[in-house]
DOLUMMI-100841 format. One line per 10 residues: number of its first residue (from 1); their letters; for each residue x, y, z of C-alpha. Coordinates in nm, 3 decimals. Each point is the difference from the previous one (the first is absolute). Layout:
<lobas>
NUM) a) X,Y,Z | ...
</lobas>
This chain:
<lobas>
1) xxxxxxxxxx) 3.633,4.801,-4.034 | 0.124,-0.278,0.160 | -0.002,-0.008,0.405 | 0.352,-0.136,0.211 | 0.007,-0.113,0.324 | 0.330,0.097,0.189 | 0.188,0.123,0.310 | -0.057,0.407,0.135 | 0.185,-0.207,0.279 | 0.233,-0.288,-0.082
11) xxxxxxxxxx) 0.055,-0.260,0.157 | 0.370,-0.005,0.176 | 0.310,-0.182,-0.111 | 0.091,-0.190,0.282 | -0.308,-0.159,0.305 | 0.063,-0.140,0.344 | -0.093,-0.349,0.066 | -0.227,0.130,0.295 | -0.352,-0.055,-0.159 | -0.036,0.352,0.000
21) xxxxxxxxxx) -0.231,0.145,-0.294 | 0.156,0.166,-0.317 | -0.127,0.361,-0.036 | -0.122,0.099,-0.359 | -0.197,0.297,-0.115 | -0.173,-0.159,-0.355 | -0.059,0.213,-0.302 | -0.252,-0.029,-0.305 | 0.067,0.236,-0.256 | 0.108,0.076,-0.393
31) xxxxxxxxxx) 0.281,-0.112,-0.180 | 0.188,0.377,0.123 | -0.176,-0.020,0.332 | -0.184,0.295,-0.047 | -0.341,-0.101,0.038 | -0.110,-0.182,0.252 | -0.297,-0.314,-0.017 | -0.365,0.184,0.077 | -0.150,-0.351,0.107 | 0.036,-0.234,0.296
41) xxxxxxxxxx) 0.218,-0.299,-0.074 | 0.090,-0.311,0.219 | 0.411,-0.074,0.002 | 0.114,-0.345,0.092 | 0.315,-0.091,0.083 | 0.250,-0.302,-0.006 | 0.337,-0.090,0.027 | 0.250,-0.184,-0.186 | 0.298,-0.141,0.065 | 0.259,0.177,-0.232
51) xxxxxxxxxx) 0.223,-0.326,-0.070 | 0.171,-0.224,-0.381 | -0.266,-0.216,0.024 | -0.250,-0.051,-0.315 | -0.268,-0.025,0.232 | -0.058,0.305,0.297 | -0.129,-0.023,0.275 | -0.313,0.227,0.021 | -0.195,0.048,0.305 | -0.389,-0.011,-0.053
61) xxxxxxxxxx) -0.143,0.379,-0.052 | -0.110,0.150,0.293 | -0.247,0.344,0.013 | 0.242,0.229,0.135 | -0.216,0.336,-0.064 | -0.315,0.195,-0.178 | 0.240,0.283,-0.185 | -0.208,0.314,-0.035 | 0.174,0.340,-0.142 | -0.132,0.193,0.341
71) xxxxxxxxxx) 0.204,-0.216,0.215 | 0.315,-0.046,-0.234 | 0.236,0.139,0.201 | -0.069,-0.289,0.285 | 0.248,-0.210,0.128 | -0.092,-0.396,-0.050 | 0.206,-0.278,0.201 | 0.036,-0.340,-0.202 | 0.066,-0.284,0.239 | 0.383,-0.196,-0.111
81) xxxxxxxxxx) -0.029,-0.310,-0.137 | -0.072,-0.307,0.243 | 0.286,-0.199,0.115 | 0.252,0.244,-0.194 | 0.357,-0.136,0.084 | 0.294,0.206,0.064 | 0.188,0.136,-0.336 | -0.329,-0.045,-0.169 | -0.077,0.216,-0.281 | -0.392,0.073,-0.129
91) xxxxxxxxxx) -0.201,0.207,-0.195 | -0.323,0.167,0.050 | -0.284,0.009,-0.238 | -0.275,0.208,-0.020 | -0.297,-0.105,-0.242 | -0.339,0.064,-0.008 | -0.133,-0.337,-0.006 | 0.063,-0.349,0.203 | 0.106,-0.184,-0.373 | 0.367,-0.089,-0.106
101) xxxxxxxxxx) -0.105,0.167,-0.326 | -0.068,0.356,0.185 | 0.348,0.007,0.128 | 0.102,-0.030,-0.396 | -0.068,0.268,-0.278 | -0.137,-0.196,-0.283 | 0.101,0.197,-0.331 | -0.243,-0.216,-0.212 | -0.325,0.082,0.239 | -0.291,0.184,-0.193
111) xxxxxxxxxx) -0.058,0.142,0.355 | 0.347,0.119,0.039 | -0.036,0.341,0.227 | -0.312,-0.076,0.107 | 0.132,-0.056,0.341 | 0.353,0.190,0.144 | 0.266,-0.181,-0.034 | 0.180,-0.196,0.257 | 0.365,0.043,0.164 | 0.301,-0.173,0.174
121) xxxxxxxxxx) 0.262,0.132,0.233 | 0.346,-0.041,-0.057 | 0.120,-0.291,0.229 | -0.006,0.074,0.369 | 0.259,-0.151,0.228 | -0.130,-0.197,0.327 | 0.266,0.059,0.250 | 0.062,-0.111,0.379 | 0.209,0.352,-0.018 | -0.137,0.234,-0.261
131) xxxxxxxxxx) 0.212,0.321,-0.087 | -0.169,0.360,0.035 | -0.354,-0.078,-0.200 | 0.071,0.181,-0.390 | -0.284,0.084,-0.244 | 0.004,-0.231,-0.289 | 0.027,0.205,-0.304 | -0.102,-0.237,-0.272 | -0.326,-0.235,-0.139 | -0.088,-0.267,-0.174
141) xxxxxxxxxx) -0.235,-0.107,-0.257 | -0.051,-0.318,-0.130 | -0.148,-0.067,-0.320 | -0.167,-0.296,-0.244 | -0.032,0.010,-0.331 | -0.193,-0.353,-0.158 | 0.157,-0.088,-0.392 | -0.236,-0.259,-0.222 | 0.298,-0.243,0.049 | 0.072,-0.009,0.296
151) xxxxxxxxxx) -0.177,-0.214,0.246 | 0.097,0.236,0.324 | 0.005,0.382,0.043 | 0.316,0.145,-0.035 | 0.082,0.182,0.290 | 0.255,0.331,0.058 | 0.087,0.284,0.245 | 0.052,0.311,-0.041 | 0.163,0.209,0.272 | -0.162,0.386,0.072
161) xxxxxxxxxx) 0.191,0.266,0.261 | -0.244,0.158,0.251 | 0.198,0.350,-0.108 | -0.202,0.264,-0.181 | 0.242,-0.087,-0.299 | -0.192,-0.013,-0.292 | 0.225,-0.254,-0.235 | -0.010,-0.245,0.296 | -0.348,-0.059,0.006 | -0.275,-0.225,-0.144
171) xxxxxxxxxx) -0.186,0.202,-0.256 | -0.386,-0.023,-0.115 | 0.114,0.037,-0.379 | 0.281,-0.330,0.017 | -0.240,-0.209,0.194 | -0.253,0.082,-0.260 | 0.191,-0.036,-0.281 | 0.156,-0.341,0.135 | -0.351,-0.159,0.012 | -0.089,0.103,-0.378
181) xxxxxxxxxx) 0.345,-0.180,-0.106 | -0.057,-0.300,0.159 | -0.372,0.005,-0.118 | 0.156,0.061,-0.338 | 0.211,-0.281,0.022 | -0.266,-0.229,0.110 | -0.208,0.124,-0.314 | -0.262,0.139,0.298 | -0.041,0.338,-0.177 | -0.158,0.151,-0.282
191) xxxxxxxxxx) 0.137,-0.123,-0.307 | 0.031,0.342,-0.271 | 0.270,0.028,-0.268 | 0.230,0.231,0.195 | -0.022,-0.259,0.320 | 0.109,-0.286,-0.187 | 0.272,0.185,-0.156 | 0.150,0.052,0.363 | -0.096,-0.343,0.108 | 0.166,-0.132,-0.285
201) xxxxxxxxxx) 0.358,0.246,0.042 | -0.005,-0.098,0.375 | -0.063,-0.318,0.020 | 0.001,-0.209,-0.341 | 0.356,0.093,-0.091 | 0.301,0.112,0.139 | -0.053,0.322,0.163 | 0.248,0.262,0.092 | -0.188,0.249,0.310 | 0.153,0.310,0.119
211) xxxxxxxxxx) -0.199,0.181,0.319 | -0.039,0.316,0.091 | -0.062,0.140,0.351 | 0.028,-0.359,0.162 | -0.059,0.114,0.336 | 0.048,-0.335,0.219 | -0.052,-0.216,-0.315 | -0.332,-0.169,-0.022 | -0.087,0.053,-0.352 | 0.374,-0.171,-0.111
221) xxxxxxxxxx) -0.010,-0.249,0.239 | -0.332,-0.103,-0.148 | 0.133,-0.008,-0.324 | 0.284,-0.216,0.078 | -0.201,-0.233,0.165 | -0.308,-0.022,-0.292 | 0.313,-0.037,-0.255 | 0.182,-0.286,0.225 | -0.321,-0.177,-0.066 | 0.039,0.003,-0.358
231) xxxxxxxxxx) 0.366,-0.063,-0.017 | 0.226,-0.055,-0.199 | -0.269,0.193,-0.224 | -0.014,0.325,0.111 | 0.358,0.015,0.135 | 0.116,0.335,0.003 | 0.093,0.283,0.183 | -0.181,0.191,0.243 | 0.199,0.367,0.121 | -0.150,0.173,0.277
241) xxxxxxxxxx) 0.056,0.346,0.070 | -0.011,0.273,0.235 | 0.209,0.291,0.257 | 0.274,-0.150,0.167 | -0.231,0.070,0.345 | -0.188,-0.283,-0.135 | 0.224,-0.215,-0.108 | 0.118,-0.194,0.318 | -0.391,-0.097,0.065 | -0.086,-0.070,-0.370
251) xxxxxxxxxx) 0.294,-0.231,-0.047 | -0.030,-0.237,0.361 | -0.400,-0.070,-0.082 | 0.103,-0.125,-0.323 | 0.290,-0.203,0.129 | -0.180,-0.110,0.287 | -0.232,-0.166,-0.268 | 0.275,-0.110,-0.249 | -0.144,-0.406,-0.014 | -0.343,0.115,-0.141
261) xxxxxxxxxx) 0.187,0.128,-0.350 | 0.127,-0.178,-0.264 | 0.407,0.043,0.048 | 0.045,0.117,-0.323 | -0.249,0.333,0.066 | 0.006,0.123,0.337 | -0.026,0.374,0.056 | 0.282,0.220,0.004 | -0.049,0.341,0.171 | 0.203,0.237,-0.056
271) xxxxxxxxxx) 0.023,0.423,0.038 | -0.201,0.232,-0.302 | -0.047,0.335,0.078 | -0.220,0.189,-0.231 | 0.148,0.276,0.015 | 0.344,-0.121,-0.155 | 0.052,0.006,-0.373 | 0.234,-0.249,-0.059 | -0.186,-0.326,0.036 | 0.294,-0.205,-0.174
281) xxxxxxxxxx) 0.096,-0.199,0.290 | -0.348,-0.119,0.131 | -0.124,-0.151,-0.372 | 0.312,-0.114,-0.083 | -0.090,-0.378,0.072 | -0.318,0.025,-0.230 | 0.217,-0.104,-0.353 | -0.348,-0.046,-0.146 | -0.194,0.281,0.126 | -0.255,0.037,0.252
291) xxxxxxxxxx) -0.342,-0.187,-0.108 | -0.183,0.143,0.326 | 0.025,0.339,0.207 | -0.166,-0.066,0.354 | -0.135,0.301,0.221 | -0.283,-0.023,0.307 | -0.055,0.281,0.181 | 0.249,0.307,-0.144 | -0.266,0.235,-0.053 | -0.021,0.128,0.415
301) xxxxxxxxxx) 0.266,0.267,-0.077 | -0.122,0.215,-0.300 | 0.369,0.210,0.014 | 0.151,-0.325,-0.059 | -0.166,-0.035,-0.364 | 0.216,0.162,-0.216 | 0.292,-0.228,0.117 | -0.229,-0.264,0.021 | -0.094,0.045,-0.437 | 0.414,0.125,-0.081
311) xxxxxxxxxx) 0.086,-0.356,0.204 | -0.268,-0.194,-0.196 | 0.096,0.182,-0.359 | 0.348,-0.101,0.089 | -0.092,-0.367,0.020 | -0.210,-0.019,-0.301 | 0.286,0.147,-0.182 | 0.252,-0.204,0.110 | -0.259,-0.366,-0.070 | -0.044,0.126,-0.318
321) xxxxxxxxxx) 0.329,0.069,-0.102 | 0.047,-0.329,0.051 | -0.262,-0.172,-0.141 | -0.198,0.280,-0.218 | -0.322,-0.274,-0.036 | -0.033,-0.046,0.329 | -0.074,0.308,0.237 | -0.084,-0.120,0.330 | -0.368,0.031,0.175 | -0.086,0.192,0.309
331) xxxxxxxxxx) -0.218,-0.202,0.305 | -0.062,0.285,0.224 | -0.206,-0.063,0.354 | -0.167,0.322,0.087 | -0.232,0.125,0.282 | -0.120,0.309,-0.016 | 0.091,0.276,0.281 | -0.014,0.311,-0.174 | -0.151,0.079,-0.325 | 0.276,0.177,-0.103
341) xxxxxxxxxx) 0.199,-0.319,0.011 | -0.185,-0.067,-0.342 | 0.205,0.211,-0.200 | 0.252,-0.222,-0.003 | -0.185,-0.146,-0.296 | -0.001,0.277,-0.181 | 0.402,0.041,0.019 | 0.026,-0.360,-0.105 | -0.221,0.066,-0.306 | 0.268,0.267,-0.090
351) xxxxxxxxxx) 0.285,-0.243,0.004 | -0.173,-0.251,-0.243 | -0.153,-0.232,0.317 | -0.419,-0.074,-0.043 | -0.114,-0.127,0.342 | -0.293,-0.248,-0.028 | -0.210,-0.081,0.356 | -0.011,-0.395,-0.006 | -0.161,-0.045,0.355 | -0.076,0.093,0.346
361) xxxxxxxxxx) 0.044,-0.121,0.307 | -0.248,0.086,0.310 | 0.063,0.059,0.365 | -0.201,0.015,0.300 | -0.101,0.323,-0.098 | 0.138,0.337,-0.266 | 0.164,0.019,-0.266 | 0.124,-0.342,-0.185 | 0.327,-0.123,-0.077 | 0.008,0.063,-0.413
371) xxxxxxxxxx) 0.209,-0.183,-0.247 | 0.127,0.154,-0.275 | 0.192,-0.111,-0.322 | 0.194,0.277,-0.177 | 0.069,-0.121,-0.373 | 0.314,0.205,-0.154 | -0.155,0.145,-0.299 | 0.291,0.233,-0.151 | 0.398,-0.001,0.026 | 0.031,0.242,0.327
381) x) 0.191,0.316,-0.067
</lobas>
């Protein structure tokens, strides 16, 4: 389980430019924000000026409070930024450290969970005449993943809602299985037959992904940017799917990082319901099948399986009507909330799918995030 810091309270959209303090009420909790952090845990916080320029302007991280679950509920004020001019906008971070690197979550770090995550506002607007103060409604994450060649961390942003919406939210499962891909790609893992085999489909030849349950898109936007590295290599395709609800979310955080991919294989999102039977439309750009079937963190609804395994038959049967040889494998990222939720491997098993645990991933504390690999064993019925 990994641990997120965030906003009970947000900040608002729009701040006066009379030095008085921001009020905040800080939260520490899981990836659905349903369980809260037991221990004590310093935030710091910081500004940045939210500007074009390749290099922000970040104030120096300042203890703002000791967050303890007994006292969660308590309104903080954050003192503005100094010398803030009129028209201004800035963002506030919350970390739990005083480093540049705490105000980043590092993908690659061994120690990834270990400490909650940290958090930006959405720009706030410095005004001499702010309107009527709103709630902000959205977050920010920012992210670094290090490649063997590349000299600098690649760094990306993912956008979150504060809403209790569930498909516009970070989830334990895609940060989890983000960090084993780029591990994988950096030849950091465990090196078995069946992990080479996906290494080698991903990243050593062209490569033609199609997502399930994208959510707001970490997992594909990690993809394109591990096979922009390797480009023109691995050029291919990268379709992202999920509800419509999602879709307005899932497709702005991957344009708002459309320079990190190779232009020849950014992600596409677009709307599969699992529940529809005709699938014609959203496959219809994969003339050479599908070589890999990408799912983190499906299993929370266990009514949703039998849609879930009819979608996933469909798919198979569609790749390998195309190219019988070639039936595409299954990289699922899966944290365990229910033990039910582990039948799901026993309905793949029926349509012909063998799924092989290749790794876990540890949090501050529960269950891991596990990788699977689900090898298509017979032609699915």
């Amino acid at each position: 389980m990994f641990y997120y810091i965030s906003f009970l309270r947000p900040p608002p959209t729009q701040a006066a430019l009379s030095g008085e303090p921001i009020l905040i009420t800080p939260q520490i909790a899981n990836d659905l924000r349903t369980e809260y952090y037991t221990d004590a845990q310093d935030i710091f916080y910081s500004w940045t000026l939210h500007s074009a320029t390749p290099s922000p302007v970040i104030t120096k991280p300042v203890k703002l409070t000791s967050w303890r679950a007994s006292t969660m509920y308590k309104e903080i004020p954050v003192p503005p930024p100094r010398n803030v001019r009129n028209g201004e906008y800035w963002r506030l971070i919350l970390s739990s450290g005083t480093a540049r690197k705490d105000q980043v979550l590092s993908l690659n770090d061994e120690s990834l969970g270990r400490q909650p995550f940290p958090v930006l506002s959405d720009p706030i607007l410095f005004s001499a005449r702010p309107n009527k103060a709103v709630k902000q409604e959205r977050i920010q994450r920012s992210y670094a993943l290090t490649a063997t060649n590349r000299d600098n961390p690649v760094i990306f942003h993912i956008i979150e809602q504060t809403s209790f919406d569930l498909d516009k939210k970070i989830w334990d499962s895609g940060i989890g299985l983000s960090s084993w891909l780029i591990r994988l790609h950096s030849g950091m893992v465990a090196n078995t037959t069946l992990v080479s085999k996906v290494k080698n489909t991903l990243f050593a030849s062209k490569c033609d992904v199609l997502e399930l349950g994208a959510g707001t898109g970490i997992v594909a936007i990690v993809l394109g940017i591990l096979q922009g590295l390797d480009a023109p290599v691995t050029a291919g395709k990268i379709i992202t799917t999920d509800l419509p609800s999602a879709l307005p979310l899932l497709q702005s955080n991957m344009s708002s990082n459309q320079s990190l991919y190779h232009p020849g294989n950014a992600p596409k999102g677009i709307v599969l319901d699992w529940d529809e039977l005709d699938i014609s439309t959203q496959v219809a750009s994969f003339v050479n099948g599908i070589d890999v079937i990408v799912m983190a963190d499906v299993t929370y609804n266990t009514a949703s399986f039998p849609a879930l395994i009819g979608t996933l038959s469909r798919l198979i049967m569609f790749s390998t009507s195309v190219t019988p040889a070639k039936p595409p494998l299954i990289i699922l990222g899966y944290k365990e909330r229910d033990v039910a939720e582990r039948t799901l491997w026993e309905m793949a098993e029926k349509i012909g799918i063998r799924f092989e645990e290749v790794a876990q991933i540890p949090g501050a504390e529960g269950p891991p995030v596990e990788v699977w690999v689900g090898m298509v064993l017979v032609n699915t019925q």
